[in-house]
C-alpha positions in Angstrom: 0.0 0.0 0.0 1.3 3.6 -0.8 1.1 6.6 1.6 -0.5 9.7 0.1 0.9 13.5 2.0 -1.5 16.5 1.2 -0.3 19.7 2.7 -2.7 22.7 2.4 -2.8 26.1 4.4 -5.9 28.4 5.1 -6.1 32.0 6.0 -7.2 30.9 9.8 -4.9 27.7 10.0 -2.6 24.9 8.3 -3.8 21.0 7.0 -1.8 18.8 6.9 -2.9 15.2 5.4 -1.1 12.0 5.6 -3.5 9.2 4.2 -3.3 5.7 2.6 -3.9 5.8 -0.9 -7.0 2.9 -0.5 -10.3 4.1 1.3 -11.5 7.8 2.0 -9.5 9.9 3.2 -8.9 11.1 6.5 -10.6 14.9 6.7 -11.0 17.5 9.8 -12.1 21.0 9.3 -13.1 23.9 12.0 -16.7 23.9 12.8 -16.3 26.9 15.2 -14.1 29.2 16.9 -15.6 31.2 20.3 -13.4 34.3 20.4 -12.6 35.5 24.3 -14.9 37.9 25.4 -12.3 40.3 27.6 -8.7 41.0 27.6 -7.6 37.9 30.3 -10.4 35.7 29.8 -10.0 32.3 29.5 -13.4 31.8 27.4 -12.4 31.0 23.7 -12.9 27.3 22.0 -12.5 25.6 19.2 -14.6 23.1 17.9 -14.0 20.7 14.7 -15.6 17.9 12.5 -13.3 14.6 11.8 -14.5 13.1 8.8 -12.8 9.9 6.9 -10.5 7.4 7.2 -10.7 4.7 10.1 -12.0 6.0 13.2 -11.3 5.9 16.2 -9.9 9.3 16.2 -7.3 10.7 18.5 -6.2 14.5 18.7 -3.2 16.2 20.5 -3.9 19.6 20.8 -0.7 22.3 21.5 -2.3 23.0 24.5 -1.9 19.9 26.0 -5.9 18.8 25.3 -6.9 15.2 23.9 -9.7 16.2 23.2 -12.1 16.8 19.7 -13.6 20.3 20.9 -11.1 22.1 23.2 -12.8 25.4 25.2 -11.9 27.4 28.3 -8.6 29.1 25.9 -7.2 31.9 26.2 -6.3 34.4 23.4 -3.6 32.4 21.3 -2.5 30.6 18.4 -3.3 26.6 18.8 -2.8 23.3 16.7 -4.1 19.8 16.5 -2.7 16.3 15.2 -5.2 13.9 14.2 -4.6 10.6 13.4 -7.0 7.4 12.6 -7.3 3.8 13.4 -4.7 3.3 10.5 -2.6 5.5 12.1 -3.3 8.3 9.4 -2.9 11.7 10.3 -4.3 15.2 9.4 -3.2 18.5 11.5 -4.7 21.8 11.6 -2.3 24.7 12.8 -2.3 28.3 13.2 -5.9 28.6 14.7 -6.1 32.0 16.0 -8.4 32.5 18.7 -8.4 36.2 19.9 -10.2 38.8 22.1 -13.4 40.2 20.1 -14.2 42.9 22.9 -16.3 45.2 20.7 -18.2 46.8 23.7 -17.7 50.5 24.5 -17.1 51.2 28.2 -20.1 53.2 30.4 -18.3 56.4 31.7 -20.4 59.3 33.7 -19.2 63.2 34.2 -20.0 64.6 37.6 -21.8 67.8 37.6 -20.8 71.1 35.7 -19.3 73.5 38.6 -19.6 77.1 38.5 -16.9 78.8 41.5 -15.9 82.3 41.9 -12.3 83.3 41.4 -10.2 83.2 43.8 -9.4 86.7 46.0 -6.9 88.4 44.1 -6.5 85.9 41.3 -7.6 85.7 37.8 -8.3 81.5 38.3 -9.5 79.2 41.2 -8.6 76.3 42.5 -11.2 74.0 41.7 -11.4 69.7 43.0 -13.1 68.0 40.2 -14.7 64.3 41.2 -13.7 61.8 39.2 -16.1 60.8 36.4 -17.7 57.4 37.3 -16.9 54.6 34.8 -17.9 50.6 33.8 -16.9 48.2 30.9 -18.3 44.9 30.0 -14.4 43.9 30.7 -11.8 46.1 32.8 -11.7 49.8 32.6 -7.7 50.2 31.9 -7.4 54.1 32.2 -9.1 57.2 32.4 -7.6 60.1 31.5 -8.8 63.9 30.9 -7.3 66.4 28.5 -7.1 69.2 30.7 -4.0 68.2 32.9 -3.6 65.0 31.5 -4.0 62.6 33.8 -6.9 61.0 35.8 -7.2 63.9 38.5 -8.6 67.7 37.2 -8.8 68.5 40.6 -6.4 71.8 39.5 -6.4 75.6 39.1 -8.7 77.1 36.3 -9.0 80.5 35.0 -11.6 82.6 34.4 -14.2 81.4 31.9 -15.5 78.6 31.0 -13.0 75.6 31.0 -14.4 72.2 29.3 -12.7 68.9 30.6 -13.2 65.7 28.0 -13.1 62.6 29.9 -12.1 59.7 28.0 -11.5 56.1 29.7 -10.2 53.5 27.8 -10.8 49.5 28.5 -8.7 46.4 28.0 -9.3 46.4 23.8 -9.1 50.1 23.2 -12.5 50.7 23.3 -13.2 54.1 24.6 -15.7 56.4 25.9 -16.1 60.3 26.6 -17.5 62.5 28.2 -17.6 66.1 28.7 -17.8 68.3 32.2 -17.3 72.3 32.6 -15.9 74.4 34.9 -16.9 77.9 35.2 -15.0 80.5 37.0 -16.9 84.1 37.6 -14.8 87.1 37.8 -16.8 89.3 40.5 -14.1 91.5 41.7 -14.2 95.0 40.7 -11.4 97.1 39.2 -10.1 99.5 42.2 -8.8 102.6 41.6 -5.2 103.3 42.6 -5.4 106.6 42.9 -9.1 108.3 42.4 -8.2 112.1 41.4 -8.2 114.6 44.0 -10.7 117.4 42.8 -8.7 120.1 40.5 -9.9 123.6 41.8 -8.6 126.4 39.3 -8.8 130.0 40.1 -9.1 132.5 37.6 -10.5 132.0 34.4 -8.3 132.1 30.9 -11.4 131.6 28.4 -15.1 132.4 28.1 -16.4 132.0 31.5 -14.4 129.0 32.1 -11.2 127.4 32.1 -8.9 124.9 30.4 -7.1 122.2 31.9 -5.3 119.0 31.5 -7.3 116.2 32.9 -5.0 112.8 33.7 -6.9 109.6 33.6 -6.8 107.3 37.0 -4.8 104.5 37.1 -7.4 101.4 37.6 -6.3 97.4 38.9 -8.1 94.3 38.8 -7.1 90.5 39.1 -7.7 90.1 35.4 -6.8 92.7 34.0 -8.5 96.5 33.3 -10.6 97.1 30.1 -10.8 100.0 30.1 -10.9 103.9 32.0 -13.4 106.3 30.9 -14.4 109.8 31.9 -18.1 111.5 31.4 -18.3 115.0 32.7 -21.3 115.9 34.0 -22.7 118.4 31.2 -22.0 115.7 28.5 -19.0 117.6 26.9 -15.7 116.3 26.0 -12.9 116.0 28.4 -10.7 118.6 26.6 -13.4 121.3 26.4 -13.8 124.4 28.4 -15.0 123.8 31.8 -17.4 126.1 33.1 -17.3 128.6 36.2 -18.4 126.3 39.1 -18.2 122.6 40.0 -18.2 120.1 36.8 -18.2 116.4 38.2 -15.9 113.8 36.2 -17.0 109.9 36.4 -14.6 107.7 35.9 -16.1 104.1 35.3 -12.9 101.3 35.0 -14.0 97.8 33.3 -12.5 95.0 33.8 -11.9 92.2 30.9 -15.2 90.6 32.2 -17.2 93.7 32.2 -17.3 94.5 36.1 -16.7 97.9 36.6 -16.3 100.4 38.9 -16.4 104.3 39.8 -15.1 106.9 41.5 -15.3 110.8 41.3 -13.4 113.7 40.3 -14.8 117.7 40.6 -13.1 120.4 38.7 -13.9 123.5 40.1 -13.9 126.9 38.8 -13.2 129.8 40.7 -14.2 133.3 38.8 -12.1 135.7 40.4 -12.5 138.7 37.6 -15.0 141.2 38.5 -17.2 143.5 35.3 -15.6 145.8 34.1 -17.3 149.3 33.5 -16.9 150.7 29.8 -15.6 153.8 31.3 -14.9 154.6 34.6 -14.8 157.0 36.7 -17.9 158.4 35.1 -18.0 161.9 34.0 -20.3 164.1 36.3 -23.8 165.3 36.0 -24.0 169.0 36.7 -27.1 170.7 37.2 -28.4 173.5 38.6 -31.5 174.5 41.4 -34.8 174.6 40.4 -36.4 178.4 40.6 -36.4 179.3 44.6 -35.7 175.6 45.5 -32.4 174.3 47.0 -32.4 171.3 45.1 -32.9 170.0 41.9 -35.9 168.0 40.7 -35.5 166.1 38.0 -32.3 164.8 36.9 -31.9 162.3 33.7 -29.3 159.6 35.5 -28.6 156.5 32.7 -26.8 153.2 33.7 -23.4 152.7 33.0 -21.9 149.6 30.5 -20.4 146.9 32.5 -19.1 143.8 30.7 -18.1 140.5 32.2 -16.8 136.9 30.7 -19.8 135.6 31.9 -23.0 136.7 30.8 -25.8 138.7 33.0 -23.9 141.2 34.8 -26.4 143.3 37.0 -26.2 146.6 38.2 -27.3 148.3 41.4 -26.6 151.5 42.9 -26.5 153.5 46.0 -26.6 157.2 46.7 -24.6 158.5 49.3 -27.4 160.7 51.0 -29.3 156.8 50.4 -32.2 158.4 48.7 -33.9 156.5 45.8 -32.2 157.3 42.4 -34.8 159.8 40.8 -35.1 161.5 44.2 -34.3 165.3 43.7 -30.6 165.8 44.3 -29.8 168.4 47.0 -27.4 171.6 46.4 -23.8 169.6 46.5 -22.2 166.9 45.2 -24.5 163.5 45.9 -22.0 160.4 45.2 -23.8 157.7 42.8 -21.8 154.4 44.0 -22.5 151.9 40.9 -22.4 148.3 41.5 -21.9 146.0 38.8 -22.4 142.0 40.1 -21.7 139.1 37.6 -23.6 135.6 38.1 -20.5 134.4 40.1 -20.9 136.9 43.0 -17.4 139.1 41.7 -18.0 142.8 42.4 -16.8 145.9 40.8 -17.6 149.8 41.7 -17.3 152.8 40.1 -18.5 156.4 41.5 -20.2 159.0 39.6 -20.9 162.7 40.7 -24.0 164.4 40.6 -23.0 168.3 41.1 -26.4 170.5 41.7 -25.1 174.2 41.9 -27.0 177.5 43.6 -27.2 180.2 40.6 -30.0 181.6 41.4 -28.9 185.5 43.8 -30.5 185.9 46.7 -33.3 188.8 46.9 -33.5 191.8 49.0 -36.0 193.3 50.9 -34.9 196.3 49.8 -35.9 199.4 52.4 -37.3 202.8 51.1 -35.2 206.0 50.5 -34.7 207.3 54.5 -35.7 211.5 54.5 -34.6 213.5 57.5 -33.9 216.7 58.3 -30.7 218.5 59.5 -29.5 218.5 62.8 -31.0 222.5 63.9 -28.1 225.0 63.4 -26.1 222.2 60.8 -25.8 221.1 57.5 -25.8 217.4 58.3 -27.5 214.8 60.1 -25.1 213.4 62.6 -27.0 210.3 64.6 -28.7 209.0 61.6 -30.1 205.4 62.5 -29.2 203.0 59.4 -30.0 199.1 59.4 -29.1 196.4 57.6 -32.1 195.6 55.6 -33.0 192.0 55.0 -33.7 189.5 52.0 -34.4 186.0 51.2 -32.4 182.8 49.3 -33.5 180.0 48.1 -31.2 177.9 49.9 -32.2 179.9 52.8 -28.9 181.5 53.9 -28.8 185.6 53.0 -26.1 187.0 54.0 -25.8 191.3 53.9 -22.1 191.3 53.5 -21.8 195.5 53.5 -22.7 198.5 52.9 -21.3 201.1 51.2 -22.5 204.9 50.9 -21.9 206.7 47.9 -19.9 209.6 49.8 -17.3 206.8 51.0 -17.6 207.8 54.6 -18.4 205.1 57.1 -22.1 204.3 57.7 -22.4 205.6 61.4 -20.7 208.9 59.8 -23.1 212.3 59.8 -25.2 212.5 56.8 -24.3 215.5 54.3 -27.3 217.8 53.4 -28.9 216.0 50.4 -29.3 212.4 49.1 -27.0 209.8 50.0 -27.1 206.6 48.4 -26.2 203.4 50.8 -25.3 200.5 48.4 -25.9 197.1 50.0 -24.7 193.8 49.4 -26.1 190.3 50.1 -24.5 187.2 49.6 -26.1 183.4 49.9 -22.6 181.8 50.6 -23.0 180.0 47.2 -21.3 182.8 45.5 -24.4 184.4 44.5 -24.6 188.2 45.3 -27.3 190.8 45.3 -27.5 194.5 45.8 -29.9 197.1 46.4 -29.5 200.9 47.0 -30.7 202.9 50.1 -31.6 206.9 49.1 -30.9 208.9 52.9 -32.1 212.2 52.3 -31.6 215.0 54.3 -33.0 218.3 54.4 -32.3 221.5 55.1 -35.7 222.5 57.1 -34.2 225.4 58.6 -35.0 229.2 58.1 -31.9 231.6 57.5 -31.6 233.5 60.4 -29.6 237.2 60.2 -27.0 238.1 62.2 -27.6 241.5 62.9 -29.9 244.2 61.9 -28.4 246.5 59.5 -29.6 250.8 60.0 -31.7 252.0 57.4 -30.6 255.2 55.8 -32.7 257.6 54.6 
């Protein structure tokens, strides 16, 4: 009898056939293979069909087995001699039984967590639980792409930080899942140094005054934004600021949009009173009204004051403190103008009103004086002669002399005849009035003869 070898190889495994060349010949193949279920397992088998040549059968298996069907493998390669009554044999090698763990692990994130920042700090530290995780098999690792390892439990910034959990089992399956951590900036920018109030005296444009204003320097755990300044009437920083308090608001923001504020006034001082168009004012010069010592009515007009600042007001005071178109009295009444500008600065300036006396006072002038001469003279020797009187209209008359036409002194005798006596009055005003006094004396005497002269016939 002749021996017949077949060799033969499969994708899965090796046949190898020794068989007599009489009969059918001896046949196996692989019915089954049960692939382990999980990385370690020891749940694989094999199980094959024996057809041909002589039974009884008998197998060797590489692992050690005798039997047909061998089960309870691990992951490996195995092989198997057969051989027949007849002492044929057939081998299958190279049967690969390996782990077919296609199930994805189970894993769970704990909750998103929302934690304020840390005093001072733009971050937090933050512990993170552990995400909980299964597999059909073993979970090998688990792992997070944030630190890179299988504790977050770390320092996070501000924002929103996502962590990606990924575990991993025993055949590479894999799993994620995602978890965020929030950190809230509340902290406020602080100012470093909030401006002291700027106070400017004087002003060096219209009713107001320029000046350089310096932002504040602002802080903050994360970082400033921004510094802005509104003024209070809405115009720009740069402009002119007006006579009086003008309120700066400084608002800082922070890279999260917390902000904060803090105050500055600027604050300015008008120190420049009006000013009159001309001044002193020229003085109003009038005269009495007919046999008064004052003057009535006087046309006064209001002086030109100007100021930076608008609504300049005028008042005045006279120095005797009557009302303005009172009637001025003989003299010089002082008008004390007063020019106020909205911010309280004052400025004076005087103007004279001169009311003069022209009018002469008036005499009560006396009639001509007739007397006769002294018996056995030419003259009148004790002639009385008095001052007459008069009136003024400022009420002070005044007879200042009198003056007789002869030149001799008043109490002096009388010559026969008229004499005129010139008197003077004056009102102390420089005013002057005269009036003429006739003394007449007569002669009312008869001739009287000395002696009798003889007649002679």
């Amino acid at each position: 009898m002749r021996g017949l070898m077949i060799s033969a190889t499969d994708n899965d495994f090796d046949i190898n056939v020794h068989a007599q060349t009489t009969g059918a010949v001896l046949h196996a193949i692989i019915t089954s293979i049960t692939y382990v279920s999980c990385p370690g397992y020891n749940d694989g088998a094999i199980d094959i069909t024996v057809s041909g040549g002589s039974p009884p059968y008998t197998f060797a298996w590489s692992n050690g087995s005798f039997d047909e069907d061998i089960s309870n493998l691990v992951a490996g390669t195995y092989a198997v001699d057969i051989a027949d009554a007849n002492n044929c044999t057939f081998s299958l090698s190279n049967i690969v039984v390996i782990e077919d763990d296609h199930t994805l692990p189970v894993i769970s994130c704990s909750a998103n967590i929302t934690q304020t920042a840390d005093a001072g700090q733009c971050a937090a530290f933050v512990t993170v639980p552990q995400p909980t995780a299964s597999d059909n098999c073993i979970v090998i690792t688990l792992n997070n792409n944030y630190n890179n390892s299988n504790n977050a439990t770390d320092t996070y910034p501000v924002g929103t930080t996502t962590i990606v959990w990924t575990v991993t089992d025993g055949s590479n399956n894999t799993a994620t899942c995602a978890q965020t951590i929030t950190i809230t900036d509340d902290e406020l920018a602080t100012f470093a140094n909030c401006p002291e109030d700027n106070t400017i005296i004087g002003i060096n444009a219209p009713c107001g005054a320029t000046t350089t204003i310096i932002a504040p320097v602002a802080i903050d755990n994360c970082g400033v934004s921004s510094v802005i300044g509104t003024r209070s009437d809405g115009l720009l920083l740069t402009a002119v600021y007006p006579v009086g308090v003008t309120d700066i608001s400084w608002i800082a923001t922070d890279i999260w949009g917390n902000t904060s504020e803090c105050k500055q006034h600027v604050i300015v001082e008008d120190n420049t009173p009006p000013v009159f168009a001309v001044c002193p004012l020229p003085d109003i010069n009038a005269n009495t009204d007919n046999n008064l010592c004052e003057a009535l009515m006087i046309p006064i007009s209001q002086p030109i004051a100007t100021d930076d600042c608008s609504g300049v007001v005028l008042t005045h005071l006279r120095s005797d403190g009557k009302a303005l178109a009172d009637p001025y009295p003989l003299g010089t009444t002082v008008i004390t103008w007063i020019a106020t500008n909205i911010n309280g600065d004052v400025s004076t300036c005087t103007q004279n009103v001169v009311v003069s006396d022209t009018e002469a006072p008036v005499f009560d002038c006396p009639t001509a004086a007739s007397i006769a001469a002294t018996t056995g003279g030419c003259n009148a020797i004790m002639l009385p002669v008095t001052a007459p009187t008069g009136v003024d209209n400022c009420g002070t008359f005044t007879v200042t002399s009198g003056v007789r036409s002869d030149a001799l002194p008043l109490s002096a005798a009388y010559p026969l005849g008229a004499t005129t006596v010139t008197w003077t009055a004056s009102d102390g005003h420089g005013n002057t009035a005269t009036c003429a006094q006739i003394v007449l004396v007569q002669d009312t005497e008869a001739p009287a003869f000395l002696q009798l002269v003889p007649y002679l016939l």
